[in-house]
C-alpha positions as CSV (number, residue, x, y, z in Angstrom):
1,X,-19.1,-7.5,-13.1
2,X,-16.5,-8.2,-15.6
3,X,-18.2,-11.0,-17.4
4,X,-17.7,-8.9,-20.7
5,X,-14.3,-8.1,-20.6
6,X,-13.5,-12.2,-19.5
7,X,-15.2,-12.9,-22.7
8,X,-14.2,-10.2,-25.1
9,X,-10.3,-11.3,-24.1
10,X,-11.0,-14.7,-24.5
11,X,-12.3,-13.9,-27.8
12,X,-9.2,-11.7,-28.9
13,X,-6.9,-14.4,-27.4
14,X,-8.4,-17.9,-28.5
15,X,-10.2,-16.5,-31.7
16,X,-9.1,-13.4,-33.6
17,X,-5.0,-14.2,-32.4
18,X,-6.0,-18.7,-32.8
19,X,-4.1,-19.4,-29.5
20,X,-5.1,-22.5,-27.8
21,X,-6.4,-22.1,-24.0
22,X,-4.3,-24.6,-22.5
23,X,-0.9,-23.0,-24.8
24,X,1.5,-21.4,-22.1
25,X,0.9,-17.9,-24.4
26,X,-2.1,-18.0,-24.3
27,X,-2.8,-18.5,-20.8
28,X,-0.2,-15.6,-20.5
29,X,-1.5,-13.0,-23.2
30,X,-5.4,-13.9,-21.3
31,X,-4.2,-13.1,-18.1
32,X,-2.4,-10.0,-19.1
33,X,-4.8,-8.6,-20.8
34,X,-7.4,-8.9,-18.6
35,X,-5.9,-8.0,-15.5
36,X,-4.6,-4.8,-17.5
37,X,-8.1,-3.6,-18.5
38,X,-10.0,-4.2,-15.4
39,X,-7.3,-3.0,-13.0
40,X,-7.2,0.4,-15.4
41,X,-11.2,0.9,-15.0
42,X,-11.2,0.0,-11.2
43,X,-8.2,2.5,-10.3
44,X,-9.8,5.1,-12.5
45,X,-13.3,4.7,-10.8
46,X,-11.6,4.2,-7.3
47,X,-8.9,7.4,-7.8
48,X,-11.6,9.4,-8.8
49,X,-13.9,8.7,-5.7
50,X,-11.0,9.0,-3.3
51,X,-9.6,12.4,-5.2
52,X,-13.1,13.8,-4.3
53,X,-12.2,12.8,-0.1
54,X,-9.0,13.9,-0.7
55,X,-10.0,17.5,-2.1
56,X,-12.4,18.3,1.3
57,X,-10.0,16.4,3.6
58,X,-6.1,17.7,2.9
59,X,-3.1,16.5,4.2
60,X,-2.6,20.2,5.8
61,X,-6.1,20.3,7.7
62,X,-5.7,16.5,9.0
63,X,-1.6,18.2,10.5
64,X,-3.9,21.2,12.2
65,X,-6.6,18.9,13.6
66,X,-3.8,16.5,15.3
67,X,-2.0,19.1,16.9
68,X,-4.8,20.8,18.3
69,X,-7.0,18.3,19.7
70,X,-6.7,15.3,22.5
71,X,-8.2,12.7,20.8
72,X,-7.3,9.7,23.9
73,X,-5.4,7.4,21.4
74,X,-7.8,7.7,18.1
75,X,-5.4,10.1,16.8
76,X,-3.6,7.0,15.4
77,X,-6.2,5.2,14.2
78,X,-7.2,8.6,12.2
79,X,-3.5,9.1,11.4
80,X,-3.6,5.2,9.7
81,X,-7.3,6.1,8.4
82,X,-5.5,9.0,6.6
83,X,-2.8,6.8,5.6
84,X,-5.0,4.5,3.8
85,X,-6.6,7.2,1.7
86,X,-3.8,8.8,0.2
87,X,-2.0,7.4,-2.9
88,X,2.1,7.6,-1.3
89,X,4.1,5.2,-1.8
90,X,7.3,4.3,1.6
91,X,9.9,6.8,-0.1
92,X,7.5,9.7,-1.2
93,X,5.3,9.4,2.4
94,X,8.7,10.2,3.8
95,X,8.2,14.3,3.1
96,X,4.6,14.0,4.9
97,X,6.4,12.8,7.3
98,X,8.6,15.7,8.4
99,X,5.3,17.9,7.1
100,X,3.5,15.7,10.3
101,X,6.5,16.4,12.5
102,X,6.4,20.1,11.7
103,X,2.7,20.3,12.2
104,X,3.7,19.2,15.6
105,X,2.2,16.0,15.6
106,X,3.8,13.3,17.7
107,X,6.0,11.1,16.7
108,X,3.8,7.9,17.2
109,X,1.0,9.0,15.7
110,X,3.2,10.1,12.3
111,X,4.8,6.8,12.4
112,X,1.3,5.4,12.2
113,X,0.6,7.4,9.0
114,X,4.1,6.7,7.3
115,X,3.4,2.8,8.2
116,X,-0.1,2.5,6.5
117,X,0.2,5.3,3.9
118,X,2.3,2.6,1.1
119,X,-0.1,-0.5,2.4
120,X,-3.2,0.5,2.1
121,X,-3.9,3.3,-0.6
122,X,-6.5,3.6,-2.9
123,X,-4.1,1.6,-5.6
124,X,-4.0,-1.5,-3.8
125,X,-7.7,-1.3,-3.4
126,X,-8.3,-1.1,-6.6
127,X,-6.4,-4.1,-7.7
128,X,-7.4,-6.2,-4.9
129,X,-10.9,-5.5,-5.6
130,X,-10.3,-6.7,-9.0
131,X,-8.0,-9.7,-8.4
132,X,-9.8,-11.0,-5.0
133,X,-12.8,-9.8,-4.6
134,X,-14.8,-7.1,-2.1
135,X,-14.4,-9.3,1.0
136,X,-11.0,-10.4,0.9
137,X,-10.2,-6.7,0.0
138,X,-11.9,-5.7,3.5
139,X,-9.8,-7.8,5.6
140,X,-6.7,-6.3,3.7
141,X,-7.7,-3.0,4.1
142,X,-8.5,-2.9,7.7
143,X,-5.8,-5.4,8.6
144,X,-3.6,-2.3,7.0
145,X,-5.5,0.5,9.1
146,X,-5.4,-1.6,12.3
147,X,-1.5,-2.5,11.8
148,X,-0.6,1.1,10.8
149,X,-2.5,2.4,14.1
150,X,-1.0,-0.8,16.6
151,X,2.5,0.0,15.1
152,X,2.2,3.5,15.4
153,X,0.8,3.3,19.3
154,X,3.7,0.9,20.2
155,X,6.5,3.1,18.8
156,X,4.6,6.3,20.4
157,X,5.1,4.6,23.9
158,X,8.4,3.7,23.5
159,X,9.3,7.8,23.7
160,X,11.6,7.8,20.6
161,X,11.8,11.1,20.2
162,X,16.0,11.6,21.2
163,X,16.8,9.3,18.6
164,X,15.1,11.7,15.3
165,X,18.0,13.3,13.3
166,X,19.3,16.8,14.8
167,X,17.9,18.6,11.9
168,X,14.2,17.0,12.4
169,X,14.1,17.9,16.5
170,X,14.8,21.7,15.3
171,X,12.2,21.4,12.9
172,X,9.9,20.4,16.1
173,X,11.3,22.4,18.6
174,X,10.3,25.4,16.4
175,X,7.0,24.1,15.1
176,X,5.1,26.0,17.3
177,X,6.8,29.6,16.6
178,X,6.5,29.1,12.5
179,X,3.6,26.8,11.9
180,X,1.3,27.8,9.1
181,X,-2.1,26.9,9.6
182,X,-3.4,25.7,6.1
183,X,-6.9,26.3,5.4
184,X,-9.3,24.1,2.7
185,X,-10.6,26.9,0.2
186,X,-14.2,26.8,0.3
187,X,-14.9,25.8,-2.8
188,X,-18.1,23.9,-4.4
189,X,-17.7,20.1,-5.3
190,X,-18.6,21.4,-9.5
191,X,-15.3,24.2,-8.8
192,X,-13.8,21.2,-7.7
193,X,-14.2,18.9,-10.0
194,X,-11.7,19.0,-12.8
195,X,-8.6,19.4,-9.8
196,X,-10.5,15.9,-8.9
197,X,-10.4,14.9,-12.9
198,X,-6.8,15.9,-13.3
199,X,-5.7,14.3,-10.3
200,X,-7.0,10.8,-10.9
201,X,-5.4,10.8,-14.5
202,X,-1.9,12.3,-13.3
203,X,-2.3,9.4,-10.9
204,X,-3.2,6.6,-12.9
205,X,-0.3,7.7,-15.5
206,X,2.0,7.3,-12.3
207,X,1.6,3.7,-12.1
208,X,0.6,3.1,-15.1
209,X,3.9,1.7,-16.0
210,X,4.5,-0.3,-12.8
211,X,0.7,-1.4,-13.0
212,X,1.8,-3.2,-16.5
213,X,5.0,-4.5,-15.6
214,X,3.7,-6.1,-12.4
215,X,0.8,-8.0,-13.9
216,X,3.4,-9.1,-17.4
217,X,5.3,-10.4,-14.8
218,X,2.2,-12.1,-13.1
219,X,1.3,-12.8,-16.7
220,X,4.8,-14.6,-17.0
221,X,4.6,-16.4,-13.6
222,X,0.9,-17.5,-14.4
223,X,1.6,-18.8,-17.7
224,X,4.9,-20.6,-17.2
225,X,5.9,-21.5,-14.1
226,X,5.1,-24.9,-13.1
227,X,3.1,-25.6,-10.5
228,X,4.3,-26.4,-7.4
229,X,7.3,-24.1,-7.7
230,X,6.7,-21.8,-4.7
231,X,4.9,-24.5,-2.5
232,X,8.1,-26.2,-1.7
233,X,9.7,-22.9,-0.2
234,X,6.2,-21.1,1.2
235,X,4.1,-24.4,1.9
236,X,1.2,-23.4,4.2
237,X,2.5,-26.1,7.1
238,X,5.7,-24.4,7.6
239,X,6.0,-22.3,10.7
240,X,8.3,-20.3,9.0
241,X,7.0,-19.5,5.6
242,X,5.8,-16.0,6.5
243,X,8.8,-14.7,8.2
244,X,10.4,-16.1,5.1
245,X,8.3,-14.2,2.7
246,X,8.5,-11.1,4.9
247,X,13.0,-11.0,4.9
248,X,12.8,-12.6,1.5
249,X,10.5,-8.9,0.2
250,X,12.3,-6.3,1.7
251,X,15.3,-6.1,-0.9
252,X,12.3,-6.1,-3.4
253,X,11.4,-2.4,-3.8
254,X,7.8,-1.7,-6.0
255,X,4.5,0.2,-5.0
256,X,1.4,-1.7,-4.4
257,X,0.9,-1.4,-8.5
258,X,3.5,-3.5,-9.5
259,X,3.6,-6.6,-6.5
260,X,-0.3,-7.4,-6.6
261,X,-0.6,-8.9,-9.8
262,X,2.2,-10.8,-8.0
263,X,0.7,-12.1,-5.2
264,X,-2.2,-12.7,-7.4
265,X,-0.5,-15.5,-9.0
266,X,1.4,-16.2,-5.6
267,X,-2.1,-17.6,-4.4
268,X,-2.8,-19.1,-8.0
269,X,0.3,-21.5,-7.4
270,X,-0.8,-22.5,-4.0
271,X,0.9,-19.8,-1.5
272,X,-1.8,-19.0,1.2
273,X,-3.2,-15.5,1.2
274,X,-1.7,-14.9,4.5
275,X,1.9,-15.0,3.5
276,X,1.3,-13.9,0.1
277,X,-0.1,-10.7,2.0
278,X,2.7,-10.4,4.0
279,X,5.5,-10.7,1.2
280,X,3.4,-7.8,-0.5
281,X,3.3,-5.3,2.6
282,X,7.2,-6.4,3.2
283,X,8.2,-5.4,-0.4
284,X,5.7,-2.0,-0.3
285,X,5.9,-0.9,3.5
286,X,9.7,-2.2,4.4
287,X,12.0,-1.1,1.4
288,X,15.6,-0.3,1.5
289,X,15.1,3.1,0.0
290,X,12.4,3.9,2.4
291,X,15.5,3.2,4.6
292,X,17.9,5.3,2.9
293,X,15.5,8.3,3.3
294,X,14.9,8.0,6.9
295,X,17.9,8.4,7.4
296,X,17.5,11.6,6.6
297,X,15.4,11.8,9.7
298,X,15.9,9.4,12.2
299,X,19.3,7.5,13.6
300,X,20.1,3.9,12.2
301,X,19.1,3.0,15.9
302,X,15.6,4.8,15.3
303,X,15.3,3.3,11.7
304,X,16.1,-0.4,13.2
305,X,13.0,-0.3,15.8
306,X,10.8,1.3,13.3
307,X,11.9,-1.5,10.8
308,X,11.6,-4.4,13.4
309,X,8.0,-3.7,15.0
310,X,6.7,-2.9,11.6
311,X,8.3,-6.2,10.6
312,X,6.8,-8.3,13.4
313,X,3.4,-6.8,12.9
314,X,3.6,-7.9,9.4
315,X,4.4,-11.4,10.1
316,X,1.4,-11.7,12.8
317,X,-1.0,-10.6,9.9
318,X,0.2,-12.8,7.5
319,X,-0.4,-15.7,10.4
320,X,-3.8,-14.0,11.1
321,X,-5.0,-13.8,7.8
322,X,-3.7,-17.7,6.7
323,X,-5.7,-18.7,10.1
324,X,-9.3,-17.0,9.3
325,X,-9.0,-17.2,5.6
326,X,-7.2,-21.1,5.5
C-alpha cells in the first residue's frame, strides 16, 4: 500500500541527501521519515472514520443505555467496545470515569471502559496498522477489548464499591435524583460532517508531537543501537521477560502515539511481540499519573487492586500473544 512512500524516502534519503543505506543516519533519517508520513495519513484516515461512529454513538447516550438496561454481563464487553473507540488516553479517561459513575453505571463495568479506553483507541490502530500489519493489528485490538471487559468483570465481582473516595459515592448515591439524560441531536451525516472534519484534525494535532518524538526515538533505537541489546534482558526463553517488561513500563508515562514506534523497533531487535505488547499496554494503561488521579476517586487500597488485576491481565496477554504468534 505504501510502496510509493518506501520509495520516494528512499529516494530523498539515499539520493537527493547521498546517504549510504547501511550509514547508521541513514537508516535513522529512512525510518523516520517514513514511519512519520504513513502513521500521519493512516491516523487521519482512521480518526476520521471513527469521528463519524463517535458523532452517532456519544459518550452521554452509551452512560443512558448502561444504566437503563440489563444486558446479563455484555454491558462490559460494550463498555471495553466503547473504550476502544474513543481517542482517551489513562489520565484524561479518568473524567469519563466519574461521568460513568454519575450516569449510574456500575463500578465494574466503568472499570472496564477506563481499562481499555488508553489501549485500544483509534491511535494505536492506526500505527499498528502501519507498523505491523492488518492481522497482527486484530489480535491487538481484540486482545485489548477482551482484557478491558475480563478486567472489568473481575473487579465488578469483587463488590468494590466501599473503597471509592467519599466524594465519588455522593456523586452515586445522588445520580439518580440529578441525572441528565443527554440526547444525540438528530442531525444528518452532511450537518455532521465538518464537527467530524474538525475533530480528526484537533486530534491528529494532539499527538502530533508525541507521534514524532516516539518514532525519532524509534528512529534513534533503530538506527544505532546494536543488535542484541534488549535480547539479553527480554530474550523470548525467559519465564520472566514479560513481567519484566510490564514493572519495567509503568514509571514510563506516553500515549499509544509515542511507545509504538517503540515497540516497533523493540520487535526489530529481536523482543517477541508478546512482551513487546505488554511493555506498551504497561506504559499506556498502568501510569503513575493515571495513579495520582484516581486518587481523586478511589482509596490507595481501591487503586492497588485495580492496578494489580490490570497488571496480571497484561502479563497473560503478553504470554498469550508470544505463544500464538512465536
Amino acid at each position: 500500500m505504501f510502496d510509493w512512500l518506501e520509495k520516494g524516502t528512499g529516494w530523498l534519503i539515499y539520493g537527493v541527501m547521498e546517504l549510504s543505506p547501511d550509514s547508521h543516519l541513514g537508516e535513522a533519517l529512512h525510518f523516520f521519515i517514513y514511519d512519520t508520513v504513513k502513521i500521519l495519513i493512516l491516523l487521519l484516515v482512521i480518526i476520521w472514520v471513527m469521528g463519524g461512529v463517535n458523532a452517532y454513538f456519544p459518550v452521554e447516550r452509551l452512560r443512558n443505555f448502561l444504566s437503563r438496561n440489563k444486558l446479563y454481563g455484555l454491558e462490559y464487553l460494550l463498555a471495553s467496545v466503547f473504550g476502544a473507540i474513543t481517542p482517551f488516553c489513562s489520565c484524561s479517561s479518568v473524567p469519563l470515569f466519574i461521568g460513568f459513575v454519575k450516569g449510574g453505571i456500575s463500578l465494574g463495568v466503568t472499570f472496564s471502559f477506563l481499562v481499555t479506553s488508553p489501549l485500544v483507541n483509534e491511535v494505536a490502530v492506526a500505527m499498528f496498522l502501519g507498523l505491523f500489519g492488518w492481522k497482527i493489528t486484530l489480535i491487538y485490538a481484540l486482545s485489548g477489548i477482551l482484557l478491558g471487559a475480563l478486567s472489568g468483570w473481575v473487579l465488578g465481582k469483587l463488590k468494590l464499591e466501599a473503597h471509592l473516595s467519599d466524594w465519588v459515592r455522593q456523586i452515586w448515591e445522588q445520580a439518580e435524583a440529578d441525572r441528565e439524560v443527554f440526547e444525540a441531536e438528530d442531525l444528518s451525516f452532511w450537518q455532521r460532517l465538518p464537527g467530524i472534519n474538525q475533530e480528526a484534525i484537533s486530534i491528529v494535532r494532539s499527538v502530533l508531537l508525541y507521534v514524532v518524538i516516539g518514532i525519532g526515538i524509534g528512529a534513534i533505537m533503530h538506527g544505532y543501537v546494536p543488535e542484541g541489546f534488549f535480547e539479553r534482558y527480554l530474550e523470548a526463553d525467559t519465564w520472566y521477560a514479560v513481567p519484566l517488561a510490564v514493572v519495567l513500563a509503568v514509571p514510563m508515562y506516553a500515549n499509544a502515539a509515542g511507545i509504538v514506534p517503540v515497540v516497533q523497533v523493540f520487535v526489530a531487535k529481536g523482543i517477541p511481540l508478546g512482551t513487546s505488547i505488554a511493555f506498551m499496554m504497561g506504559v499506556v494503561g498502568l501510569s503513575l499519573p493515571e495513579a495520582t488521579l484516581l486518587k481523586k476517586v478511589m482509596t490507595m487500597k481501591l487503586i492497588g487492586i485495580f492496578f494489580g488485576i490490570v497488571t496480571f491481565c497484561i502479563i497473560l496477554s503478553g504470554y498469550f500473544f508470544n505463544i500464538i504468534l512465536g
